[in-house]
N, C-alpha and C positions, 0 to 999 in steps of 0.2 A: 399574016400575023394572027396568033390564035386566041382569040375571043377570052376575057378572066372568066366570063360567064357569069351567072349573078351572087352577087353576096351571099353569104353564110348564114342561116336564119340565126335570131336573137336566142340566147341561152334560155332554155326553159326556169318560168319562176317555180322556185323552191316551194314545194306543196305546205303546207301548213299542217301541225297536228290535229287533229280532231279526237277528243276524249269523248267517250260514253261511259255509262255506270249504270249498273242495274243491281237491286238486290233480291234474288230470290229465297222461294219460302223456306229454303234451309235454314237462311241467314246469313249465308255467303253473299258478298259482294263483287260482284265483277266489272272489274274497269278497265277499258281498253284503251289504244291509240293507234291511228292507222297510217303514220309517216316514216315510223321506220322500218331501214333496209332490212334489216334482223328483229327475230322476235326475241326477247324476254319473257319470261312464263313465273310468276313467282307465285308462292300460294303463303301468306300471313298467317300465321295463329297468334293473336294478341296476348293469350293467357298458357303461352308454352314455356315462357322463362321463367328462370329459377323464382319469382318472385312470387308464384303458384307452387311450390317446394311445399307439400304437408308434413307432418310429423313422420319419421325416418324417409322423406325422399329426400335429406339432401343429394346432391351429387344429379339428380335424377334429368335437369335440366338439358346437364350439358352431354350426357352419356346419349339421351334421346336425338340427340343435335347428328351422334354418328351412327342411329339408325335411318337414315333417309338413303330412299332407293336401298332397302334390303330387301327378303325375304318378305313377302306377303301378297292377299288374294291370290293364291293358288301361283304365285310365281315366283321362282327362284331367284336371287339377287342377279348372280350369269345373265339372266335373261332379260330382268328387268334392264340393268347398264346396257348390254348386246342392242337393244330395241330403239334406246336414248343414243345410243354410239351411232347405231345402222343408220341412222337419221345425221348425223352429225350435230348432236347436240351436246352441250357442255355444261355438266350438273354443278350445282353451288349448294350449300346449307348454310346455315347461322344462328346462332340463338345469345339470347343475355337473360340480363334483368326481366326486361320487360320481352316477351317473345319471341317465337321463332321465325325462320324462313325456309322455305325448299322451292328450288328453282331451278331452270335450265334456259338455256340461250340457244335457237339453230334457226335455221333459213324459216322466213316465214312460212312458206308452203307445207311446214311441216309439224308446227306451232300447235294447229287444233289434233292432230294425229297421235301424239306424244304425251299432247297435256293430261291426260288419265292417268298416268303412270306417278303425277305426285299424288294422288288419293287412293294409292297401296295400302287394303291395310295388315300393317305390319303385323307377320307370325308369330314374331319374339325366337329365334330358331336360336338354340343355346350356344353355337357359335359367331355368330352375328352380335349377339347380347355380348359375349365375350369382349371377339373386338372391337365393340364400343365402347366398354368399359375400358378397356387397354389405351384405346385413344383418347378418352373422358381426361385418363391418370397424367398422361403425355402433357395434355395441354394445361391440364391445370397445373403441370408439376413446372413448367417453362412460366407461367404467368407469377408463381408466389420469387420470382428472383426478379420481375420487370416493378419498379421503382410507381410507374403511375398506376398498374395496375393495384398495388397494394394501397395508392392513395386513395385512388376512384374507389378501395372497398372501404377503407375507411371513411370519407364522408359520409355515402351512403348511411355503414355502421353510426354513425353521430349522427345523422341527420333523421335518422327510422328508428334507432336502437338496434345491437347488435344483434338481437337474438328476434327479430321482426322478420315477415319475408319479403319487406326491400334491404334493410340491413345484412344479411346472410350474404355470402360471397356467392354469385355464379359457379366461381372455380373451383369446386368441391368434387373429390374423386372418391369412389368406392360406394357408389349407389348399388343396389343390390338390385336381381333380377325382378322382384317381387313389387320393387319400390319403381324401376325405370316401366313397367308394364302398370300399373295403377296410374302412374303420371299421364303416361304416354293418353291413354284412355280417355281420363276426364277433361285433359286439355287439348287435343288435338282433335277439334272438331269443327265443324263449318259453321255452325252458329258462329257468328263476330267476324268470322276471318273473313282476310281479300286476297282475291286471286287477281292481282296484275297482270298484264299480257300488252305487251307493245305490238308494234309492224303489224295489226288484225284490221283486214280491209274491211272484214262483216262484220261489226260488233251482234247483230240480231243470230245470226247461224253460231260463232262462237259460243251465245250465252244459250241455245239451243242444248250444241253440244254438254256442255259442262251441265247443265237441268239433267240430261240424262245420262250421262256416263258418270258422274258424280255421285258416291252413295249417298242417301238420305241419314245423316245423323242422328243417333238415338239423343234423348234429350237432356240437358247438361243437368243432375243431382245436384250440385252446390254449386252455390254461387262464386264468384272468383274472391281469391282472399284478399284482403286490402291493406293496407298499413299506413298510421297516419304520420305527417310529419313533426317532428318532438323537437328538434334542435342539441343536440349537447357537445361530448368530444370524444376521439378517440385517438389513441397515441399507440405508435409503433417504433419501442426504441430502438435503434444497431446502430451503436455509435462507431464500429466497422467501417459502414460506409464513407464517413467524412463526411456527408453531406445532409443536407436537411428539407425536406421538402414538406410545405404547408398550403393547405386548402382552407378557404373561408365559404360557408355557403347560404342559402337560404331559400326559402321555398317558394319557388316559381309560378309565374301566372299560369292559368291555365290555357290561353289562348298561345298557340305556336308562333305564329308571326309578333304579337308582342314580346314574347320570351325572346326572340334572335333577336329583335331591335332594342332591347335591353341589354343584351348579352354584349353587343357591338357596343353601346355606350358604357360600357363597364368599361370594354376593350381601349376605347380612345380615352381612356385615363392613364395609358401607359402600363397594364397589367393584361396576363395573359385570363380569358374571361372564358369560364366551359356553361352550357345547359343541358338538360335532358328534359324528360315531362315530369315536371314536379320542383323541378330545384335546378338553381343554379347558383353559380359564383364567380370567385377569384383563386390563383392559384399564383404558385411560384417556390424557388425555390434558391439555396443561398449557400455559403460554407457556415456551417455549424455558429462560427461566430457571428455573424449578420444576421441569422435568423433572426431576432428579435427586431429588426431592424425592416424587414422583410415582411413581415408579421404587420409591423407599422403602417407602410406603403399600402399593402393591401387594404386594410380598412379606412386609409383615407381615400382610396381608390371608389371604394365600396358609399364612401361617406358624402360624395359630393352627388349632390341632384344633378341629374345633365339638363343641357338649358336648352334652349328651343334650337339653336343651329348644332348642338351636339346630337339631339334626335334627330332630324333634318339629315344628314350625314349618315348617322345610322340606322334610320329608313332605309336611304338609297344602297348603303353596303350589303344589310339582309339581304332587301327586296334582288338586289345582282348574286349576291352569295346563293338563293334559292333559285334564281332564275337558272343558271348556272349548271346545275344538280340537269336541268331540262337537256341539255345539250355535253352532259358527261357520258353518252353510250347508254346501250340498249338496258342491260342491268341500273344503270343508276338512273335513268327515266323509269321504270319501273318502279324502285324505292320512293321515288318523288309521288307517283302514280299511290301507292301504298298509304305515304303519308299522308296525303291530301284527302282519302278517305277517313282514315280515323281522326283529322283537325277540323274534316266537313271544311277545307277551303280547296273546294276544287279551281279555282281559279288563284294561280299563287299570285300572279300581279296586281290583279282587284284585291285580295287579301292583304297586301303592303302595302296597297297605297289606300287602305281606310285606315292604318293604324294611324292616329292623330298625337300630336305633344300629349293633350291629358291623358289619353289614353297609356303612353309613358309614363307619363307623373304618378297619375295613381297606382299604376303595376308597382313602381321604385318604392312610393309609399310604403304600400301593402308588403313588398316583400321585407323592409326594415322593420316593417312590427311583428315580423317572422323571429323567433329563436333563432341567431346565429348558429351555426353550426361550424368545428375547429375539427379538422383531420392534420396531422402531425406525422411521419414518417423519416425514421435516418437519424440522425444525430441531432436529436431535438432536447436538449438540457437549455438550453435558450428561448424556447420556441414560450411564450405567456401561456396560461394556461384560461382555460374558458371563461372563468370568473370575469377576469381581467380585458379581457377583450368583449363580451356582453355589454361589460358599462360603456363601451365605446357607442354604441348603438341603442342605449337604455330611452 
């Protein structure tokens, strides 16, 4: 009879991530991790979104978004893509409000070999400029018929003033050659920004390479433009749609992990609850007659302090909702990686579990002595107007 032979060794334990950071003297940031199977490559510019828009660049934010991987440093778009492809790498872009993104995903081995290729810098070659404006038009012309995008611009617009550069919409088409090359320029540079980079077994050789293949940036002329938060309303009527959709907002802490565990106890009051960096709220939306009704709901949602076991709950939701972001794939470890540098919490679960009650209390405080802020969209003849909803919170 023939022998089983011996046992099956015990599965290997799952490596752990290990993060590094380093900032060199450009001002670039480089943060690594060296667990996953695939790399992510992303490079941040904080002050590339439309929120950095000067006098006539609107438009200029989102048109810049579809020159990545074009034309530039002496190489042609064909070659640049051919070089990222020959690799098997998978390019991404992004941009908003608040900044851009240019990135790519391929086998690690091939991570530091590629990653030069996002600090092209761009030619502006007038076909290239072309179809990014063609594409700028596309996406913004699909966003002014999407119902939350018109809402998220109108808060904003109430919350900054319309004519501010947080107020101003992203989704602006017909930036001109002149205006997408000046933007391009002064905000797309490595002072501030971070270069993410997952699956990098050498964080010391990575941050080698990028010291030297990386151009040295001239020095940023103006300072990034700011806008404060003012609170008031903006209304957008189409009583077409039948329906009515209202945001309440207010101006947000500055710490990231308390804004989410606020944002969650908004949430467990029965209301859908959004943040970003600066502001956050309540939202919803109703048939034209219940708005007013709708409008209600919100601000007593808005109006109740959460008690110690509603933070307690909303601790542990954030702190799993960010953890989470850790183990969504190579590109969203990365964003995690990203954020964690501009909030300074590189550690996301020490960072949630110091946020304490008072630490709650006072952000909910603070944000109530904020100017409410009322965005309005749809069939809003119901919807109270600002006055009226102020006193609720006076």
């Amino acid at each position: 009879k023939k022998s089983p032979g011996p046992p099956p060794p015990p599965p290997a334990t799952k490596k752990g991530s290990v993060f590094s950071s380093t900032t060199l003297a450009t001002g670039l940031t480089v943060v690594t991790e060296d667990a996953s199977l695939v790399s992510t490559v992303s490079l941040t510019y904080p002050n590339a979104g439309s929120s950095q828009e000067g006098p006539g660049e609107a438009g200029a934010a989102i048109a810049n978004r579809y020159l990545a991987f074009k034309s530039g440093s002496n190489l042609s778009s064909a070659i640049i893509l051919r070089s990222l492809e020959d690799k098997g790498a998978l390019v991404f872009s992004s941009a908003g409000r608040r900044g851009a993104t240019v990135g790519f995903t391929a086998a690690r081995e091939n991570a530091a070999y590629v990653a030069p290729l996002l600090m092209t810098e761009c030619s502006f070659e007038k076909w290239d400029v072309k179809e990014a404006q063609e594409l700028a038009g596309i996406e913004a012309g699909e966003a002014t018929s999407n119902a939350q995008v018109a809402l998220t611009d109108q808060i904003y617009a109430a919350a900054y003033g319309a004519q501010s550069s947080m107020g101003r919409s992203y989704y602006t088409a017909g930036a001109s050659r002149p205006s997408i090359m000046s933007f391009r320029e002064r905000n797309y540079t490595l002072d501030g920004a971070v270069l993410a980079a997952t699956g990098i077994a050498d964080h010391e050789a990575f941050v080698r390479m990028v010291d030297s293949e990386f151009p040295i940036p001239a020095p940023r002329k103006e300072a990034p433009l700011t806008a404060e938060y003012m609170g008031g309303e903006a209304r957008v009527s189409a009583p077409s749609t039948g329906y009515a959709h209202v945001a309440l907002a207010f101006q947000g802490p500055t710490s990231a992990p308390v804004t989410n565990v606020l944002k969650h106890c908004l949430g467990m009051s029965g209301v859908t609850a959004f943040a970003s960096s600066g502001i956050m709220g309540v939202y919803g939306g109703s048939a034209p007659g219940d708005a007013s009704a709708t409008v209600d709901a919100l601000s007593k949602a808005v109006g109740v302090a959460p008690s110690a076991d509603v933070v307690a709950s909303a601790t542990a939701a954030a702190k799993a909702e960010a953890l989470a972001t850790l183990d969504g794939g190579s590109q969203s470890l990365a964003d995690a990686m990203t954020a964690s540098v501009f909030d300074s919490t590189m550690s996301l679960a020490e960072a949630y579990d110091s946020v304490t009650a008072d630490d709650v209390s006072k952000a909910y405080a603070a944000m109530l002595k904020s100017q409410v802020s009322l965005a309005a969209v749809g069939d809003i003849s119901t919807v109270p107007y600002h006055a009226t909803i102020a006193s609720r919170f006076a």
